[in-house]
C-alpha positions in Angstrom: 5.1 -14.6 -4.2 3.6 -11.3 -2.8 6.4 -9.0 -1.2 5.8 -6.4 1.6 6.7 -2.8 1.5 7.0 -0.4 4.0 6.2 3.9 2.8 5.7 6.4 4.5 3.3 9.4 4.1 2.3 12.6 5.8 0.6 13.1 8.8 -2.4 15.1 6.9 -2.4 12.0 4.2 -3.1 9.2 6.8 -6.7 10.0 8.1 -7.6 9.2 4.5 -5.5 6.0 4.6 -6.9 5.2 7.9 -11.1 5.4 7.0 -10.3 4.4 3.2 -11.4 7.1 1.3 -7.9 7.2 0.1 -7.2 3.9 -2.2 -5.0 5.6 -4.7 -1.5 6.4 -3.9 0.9 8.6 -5.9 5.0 8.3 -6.1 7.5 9.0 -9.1 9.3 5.7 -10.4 12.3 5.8 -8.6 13.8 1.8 -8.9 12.3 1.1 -5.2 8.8 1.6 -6.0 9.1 0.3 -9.8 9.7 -2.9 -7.6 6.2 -3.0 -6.4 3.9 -5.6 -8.1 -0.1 -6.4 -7.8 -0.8 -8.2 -4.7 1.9 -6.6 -2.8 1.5 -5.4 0.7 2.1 -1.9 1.7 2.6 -0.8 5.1 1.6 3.0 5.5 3.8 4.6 8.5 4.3 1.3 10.1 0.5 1.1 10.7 -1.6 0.4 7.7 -1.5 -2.5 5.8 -3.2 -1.9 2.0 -2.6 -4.7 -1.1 -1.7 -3.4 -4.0 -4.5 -4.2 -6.6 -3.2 -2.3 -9.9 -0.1 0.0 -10.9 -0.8 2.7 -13.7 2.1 4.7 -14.7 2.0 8.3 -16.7 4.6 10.3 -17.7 3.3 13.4 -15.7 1.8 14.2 -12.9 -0.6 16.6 -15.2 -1.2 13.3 -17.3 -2.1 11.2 -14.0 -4.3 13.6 -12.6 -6.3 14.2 -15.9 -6.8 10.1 -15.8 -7.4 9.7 -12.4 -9.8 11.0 -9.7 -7.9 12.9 -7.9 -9.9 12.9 -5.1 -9.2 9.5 -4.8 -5.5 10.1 -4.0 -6.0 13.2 -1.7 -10.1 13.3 -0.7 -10.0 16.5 1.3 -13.2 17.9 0.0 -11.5 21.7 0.4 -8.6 20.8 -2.1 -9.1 21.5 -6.1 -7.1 19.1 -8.6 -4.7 22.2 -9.4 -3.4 22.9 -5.9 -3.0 19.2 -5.1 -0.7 19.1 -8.6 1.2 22.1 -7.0 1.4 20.4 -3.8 2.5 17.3 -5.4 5.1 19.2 -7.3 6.7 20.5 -3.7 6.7 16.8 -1.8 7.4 14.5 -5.0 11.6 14.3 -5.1 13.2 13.5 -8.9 13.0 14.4 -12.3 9.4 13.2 -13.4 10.5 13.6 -17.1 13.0 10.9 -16.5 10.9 8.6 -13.6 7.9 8.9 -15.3 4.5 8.8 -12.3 3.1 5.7 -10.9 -0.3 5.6 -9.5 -1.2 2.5 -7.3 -4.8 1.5 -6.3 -5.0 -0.2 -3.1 -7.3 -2.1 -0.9 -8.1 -2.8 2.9 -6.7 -5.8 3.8 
């Protein structure tokens, strides 16, 4: 049975979210997200429901942005893949050596 889940992301993230150019999101594996499974439901800021249709996990965020488009998790055309690893650096909370990253595609519903 598919669960729902309800994240939240910045205000400069969800215009992506909203036309779906972005359909890969980024979080460390803290326990809550580690609970997410393919054909879950996420609700972005109470607005934006996406199902989850794959879960890669990396043990850095260097390591998941070599593997993934990265313009796929941030698609501002202005932003290089090195100053959206700083930015992800600044906003993601824990000890990545420890959490390890997961990346998970998503879909319109």
């Amino acid at each position: 049975m598919s669960a729902t889940h309800s994240w939240f992301v910045m205000r400069l993230v969800l215009p992506f979210i909203e036309d779906g150019s972005k359909d890969l999101e980024i979080r460390l594996g803290h326990r809550i997200f580690r609970e997410v499974k393919v054909g879950d439901t996420i609700i972005f800021n109470n607005r934006h429901g996406r199902k989850v249709t794959g879960i890669r996990e990396y043990p850095t965020l260097e390591d998941a942005l070599k593997t993934e488009d990265y313009r796929r998790i941030y698609p501002n055309p202005d932003t290089e893949q090195d100053a959206l690893l700083a930015a992800l650096r600044e906003v993601l909370k824990g000890d990545v050596s420890r959490l390890g990253v997961l990346v998970f595609e998503l879909q319109p519903i």
